[in-house]
C-alpha positions in Angstrom: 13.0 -2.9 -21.2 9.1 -2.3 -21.9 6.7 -2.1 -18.9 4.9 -4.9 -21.3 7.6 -7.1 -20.8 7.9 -5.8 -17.0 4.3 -6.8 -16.4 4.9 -10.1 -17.8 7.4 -10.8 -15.7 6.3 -9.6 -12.7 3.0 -11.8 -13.1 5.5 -14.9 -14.2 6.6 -14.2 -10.5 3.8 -13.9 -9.0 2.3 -17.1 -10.3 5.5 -19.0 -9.3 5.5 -17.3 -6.1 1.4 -18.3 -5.3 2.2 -22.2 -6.7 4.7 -22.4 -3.7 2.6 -21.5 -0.9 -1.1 -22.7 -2.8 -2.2 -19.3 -3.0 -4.6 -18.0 -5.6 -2.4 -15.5 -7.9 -5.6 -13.7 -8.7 -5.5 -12.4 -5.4 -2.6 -10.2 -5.4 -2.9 -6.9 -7.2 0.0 -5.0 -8.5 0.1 -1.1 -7.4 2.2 0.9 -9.7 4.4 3.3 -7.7 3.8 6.6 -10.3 7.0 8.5 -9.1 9.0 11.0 -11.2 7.0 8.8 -14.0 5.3 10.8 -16.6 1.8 10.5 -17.6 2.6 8.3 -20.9 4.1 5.7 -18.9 1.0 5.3 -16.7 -1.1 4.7 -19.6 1.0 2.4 -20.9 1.4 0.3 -17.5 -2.4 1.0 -17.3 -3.2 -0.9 -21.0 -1.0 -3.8 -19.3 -3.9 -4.2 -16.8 -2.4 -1.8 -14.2 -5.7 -0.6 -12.0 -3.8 0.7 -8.8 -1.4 3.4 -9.4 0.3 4.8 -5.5 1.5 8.4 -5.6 3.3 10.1 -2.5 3.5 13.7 -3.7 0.0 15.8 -3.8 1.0 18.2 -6.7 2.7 14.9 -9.2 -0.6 13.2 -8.5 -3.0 16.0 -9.0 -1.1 16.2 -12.6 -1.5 13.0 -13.1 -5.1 12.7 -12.4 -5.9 15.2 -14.5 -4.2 14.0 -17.3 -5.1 10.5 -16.7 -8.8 11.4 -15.9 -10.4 9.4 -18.4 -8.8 5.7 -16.9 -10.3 3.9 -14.3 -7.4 4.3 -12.0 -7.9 3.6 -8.0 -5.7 6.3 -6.6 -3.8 5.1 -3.7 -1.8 7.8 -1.5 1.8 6.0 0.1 3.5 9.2 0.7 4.1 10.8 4.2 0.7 12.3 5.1 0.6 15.8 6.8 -2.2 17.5 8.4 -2.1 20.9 6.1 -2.7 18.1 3.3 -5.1 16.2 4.1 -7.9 18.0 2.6 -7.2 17.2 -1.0 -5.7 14.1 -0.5 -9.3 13.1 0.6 -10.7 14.7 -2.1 -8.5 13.1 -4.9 -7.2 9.8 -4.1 -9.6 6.6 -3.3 -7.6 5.1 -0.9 -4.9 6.2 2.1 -2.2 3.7 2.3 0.0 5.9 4.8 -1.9 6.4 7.9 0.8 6.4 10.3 -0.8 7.0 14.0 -3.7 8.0 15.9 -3.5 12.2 15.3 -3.5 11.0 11.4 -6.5 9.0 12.1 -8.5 12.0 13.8 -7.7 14.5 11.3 -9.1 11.8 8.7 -12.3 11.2 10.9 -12.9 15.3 11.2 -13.1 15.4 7.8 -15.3 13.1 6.6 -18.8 12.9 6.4 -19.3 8.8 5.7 -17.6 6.0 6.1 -13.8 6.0 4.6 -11.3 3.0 4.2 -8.0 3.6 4.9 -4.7 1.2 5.5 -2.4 1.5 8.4 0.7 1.9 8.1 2.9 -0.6 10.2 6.9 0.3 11.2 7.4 -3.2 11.3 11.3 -2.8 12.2 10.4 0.3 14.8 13.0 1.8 12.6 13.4 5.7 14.2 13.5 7.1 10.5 10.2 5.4 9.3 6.8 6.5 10.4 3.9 4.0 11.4 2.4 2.3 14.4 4.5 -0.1 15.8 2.8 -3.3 16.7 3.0 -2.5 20.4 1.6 1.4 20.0 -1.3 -0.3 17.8 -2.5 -2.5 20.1 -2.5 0.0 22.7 -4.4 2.0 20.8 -7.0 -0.2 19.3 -10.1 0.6 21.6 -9.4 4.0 20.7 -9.1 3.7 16.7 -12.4 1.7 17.0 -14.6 4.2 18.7 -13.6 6.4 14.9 -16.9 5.0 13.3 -16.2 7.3 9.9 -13.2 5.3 10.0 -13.1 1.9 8.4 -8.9 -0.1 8.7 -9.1 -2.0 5.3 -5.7 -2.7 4.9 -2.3 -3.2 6.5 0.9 -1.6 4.9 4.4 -2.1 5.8 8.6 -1.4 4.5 10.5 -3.5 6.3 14.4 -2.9 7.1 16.1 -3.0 3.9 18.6 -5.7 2.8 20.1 -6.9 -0.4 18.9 -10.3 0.7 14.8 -10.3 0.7 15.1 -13.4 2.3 16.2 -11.3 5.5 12.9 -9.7 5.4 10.8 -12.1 5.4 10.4 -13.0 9.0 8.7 -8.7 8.9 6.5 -10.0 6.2 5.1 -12.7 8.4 5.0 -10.8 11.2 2.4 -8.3 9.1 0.8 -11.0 7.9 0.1 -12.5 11.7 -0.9 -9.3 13.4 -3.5 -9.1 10.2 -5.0 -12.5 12.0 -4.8 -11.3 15.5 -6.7 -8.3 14.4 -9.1 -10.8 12.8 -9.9 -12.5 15.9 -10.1 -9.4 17.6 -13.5 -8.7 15.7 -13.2 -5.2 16.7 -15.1 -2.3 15.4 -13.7 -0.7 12.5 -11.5 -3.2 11.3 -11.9 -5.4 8.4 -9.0 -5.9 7.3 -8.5 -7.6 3.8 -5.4 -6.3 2.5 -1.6 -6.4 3.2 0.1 -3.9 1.3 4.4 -5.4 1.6 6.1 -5.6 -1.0 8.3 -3.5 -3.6 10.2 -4.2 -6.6 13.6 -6.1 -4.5 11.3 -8.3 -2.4 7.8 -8.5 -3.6 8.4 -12.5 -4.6 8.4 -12.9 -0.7 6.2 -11.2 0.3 3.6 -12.9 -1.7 4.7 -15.9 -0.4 3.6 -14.5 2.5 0.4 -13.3 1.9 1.0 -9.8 0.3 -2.4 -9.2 -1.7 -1.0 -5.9 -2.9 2.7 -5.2 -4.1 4.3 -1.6 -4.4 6.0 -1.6 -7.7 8.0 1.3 -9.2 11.5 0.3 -10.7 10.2 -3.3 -11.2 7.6 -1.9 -13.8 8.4 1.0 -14.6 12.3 0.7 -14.6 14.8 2.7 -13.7 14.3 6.3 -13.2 16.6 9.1 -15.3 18.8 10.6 -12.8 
């Protein structure tokens, strides 16, 4: 199948999915998970209307960019972040989705001369293979994170457990979408958070029923990758 036709139907699900819960569909954005995808297919998801493109491999994405370097693509990182990296991951991407704990946080705030807008990354199941914040470990360390001025929390991004069912997930979905609100009310420094990034290409109908504003997609758009 075409990404054309992908896009379409991804949006045709997205609409549905806002209509049910009287959400404004214009307010979920579709990130387009570049993996293992060659340039040609970016462009062609990006002529679809595709802005956000997420890469979690440095060297993939530096090819990319360069290739791709006269689209105006917002280059998101999702991939595992490590210290010896994040140099040019700040120099070549426009937003950090994966910012998975305090020492990640520091590095970032070293490193920067002006204000920078990153996400957090949530382990909404506490799952001992995924990396993130748990809920618990955030909120323990929220005076600290919001004495890191250079450091603006934007955004909320979360995996869930996996399950065949995405109806089995939603209850992580909601709980993103609810510590977003305490964090509101909070009205600490530092965070402003607008965005929840939850979502991928077996459960991102729920989650925007649950107030995803941006989906993950890879095999959704782009199909299936060649093994």
């Amino acid at each position: 199948m075409k990404i054309k036709e992908n896009y379409n139907k991804i949006m045709e699900t997205i609409e549905r999915a806002c209509q049910r819960v009287d959400r404004d569909p214009t307010k979920v954005q579709i990130l387009g998970v570049a993996k293992e995808q060659p340039a040609e297919r970016i462009k062609e998801a990006y002529k679809c209307g595709i802005r956000l493109i997420g890469e979690n491999k440095t060297l993939e994405a530096e090819a990319h960019q360069a290739e791709l370097a006269s689209l105006n693509i917002s280059w998101h990182f999702i991939g595992k972040l490590q210290k010896n990296k994040i140099n040019r991951i700040l120099k070549n991407f426009d937003f950090i989705q994966s910012v998975d704990g305090v020492k990640s946080l520091e590095h970032i705030h070293k490193r920067v001369a002006k204000e920078i807008e990153v996400f957090i990354e949530i382990n909404i199941g506490e799952e001992k293979n995924k990396s993130g914040f748990t809920i618990d470990g955030l909120m323990k360390a929220l005076k600290y994170i919001a004495l890191l001025d250079r450091v603006k929390i934007t955004g909320l991004m979360a995996v869930p457990p996996f399950s065949d069912d995405p109806e089995d997930v939603r209850p992580y979905f909601r709980k993103v979408r609810e510590l977003k609100e305490e964090l509101t009310a909070k009205k600490l420094p530092n965070f402003m958070i607008k965005h929840l990034s939850m979502g991928m290409s077996s459960d991102y109908e729920v989650a925007v029923e649950e107030g995803a504003t941006v989906v993950r997609l890879g095999t959704a758009l782009f199909g299936r990758r060649a093994k």
